[in-house]
N, C-alpha and C positions, 0 to 999 in steps of 0.2 A: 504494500500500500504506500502513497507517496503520504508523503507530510506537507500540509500546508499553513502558511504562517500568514497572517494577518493582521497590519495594524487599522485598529478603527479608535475613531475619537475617543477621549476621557469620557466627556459627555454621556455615551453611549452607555447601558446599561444592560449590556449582553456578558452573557457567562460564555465558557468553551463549550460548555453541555448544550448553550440553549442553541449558539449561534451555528454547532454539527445539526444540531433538529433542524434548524428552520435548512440548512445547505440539502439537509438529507432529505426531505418532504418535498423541497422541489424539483431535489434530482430524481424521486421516484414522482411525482407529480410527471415529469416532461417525458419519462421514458428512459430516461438516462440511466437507470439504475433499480436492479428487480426489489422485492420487496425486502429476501434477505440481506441483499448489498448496503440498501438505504439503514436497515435497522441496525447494522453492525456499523456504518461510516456513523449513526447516532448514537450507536453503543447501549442497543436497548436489542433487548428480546424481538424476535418477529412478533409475538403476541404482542407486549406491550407496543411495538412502534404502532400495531396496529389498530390498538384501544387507541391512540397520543393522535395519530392523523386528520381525525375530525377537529382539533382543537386548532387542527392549523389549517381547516377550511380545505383539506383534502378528503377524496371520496376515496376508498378504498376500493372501489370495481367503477369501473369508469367504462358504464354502458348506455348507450344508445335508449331512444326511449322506445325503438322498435325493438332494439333486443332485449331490453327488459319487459316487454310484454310477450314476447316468444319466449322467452325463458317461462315466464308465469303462465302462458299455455301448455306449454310442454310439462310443466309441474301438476297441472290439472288435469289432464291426460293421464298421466301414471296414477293419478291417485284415484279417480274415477272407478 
């Protein structure tokens, strides 16, 4: 893994923990990066990064709203 160093303002009010979440949310946000990649560049569980996602205004399944209704058919069908 590389190491990246970063300076940002005093002002600013960002920990190393929080400013890996927010790098890693958007790398898994854009595609850049699967879910375990992102959860380990944040240093959190796959499970936790994936409870922590919504708080940064990320959807964890990032579907269509025709394939979320094909999926909810196809759910209905099997259970039928």
């Amino acid at each position: 893994m590389k190491t990246l160093t970063l300076e940002v303002p005093d002002s600013l009010t960002l920990d190393p923990k929080e400013a890996a979440m927010l790098l890693a949310t958007r790398l898994y946000e854009r595609g850049d990066l699967s879910l375990g990649q992102a959860a380990e560049l944040a240093g959190y569980s796959k499970r936790t990064f994936m409870e922590l996602l919504g708080n940064y205004g990320v959807a964890l399944f990032d579907l269509t709203e025709e394939e979320l209704l094909k999926d909810v058919e196809n759910a209905a069908r099997r259970n039928s």
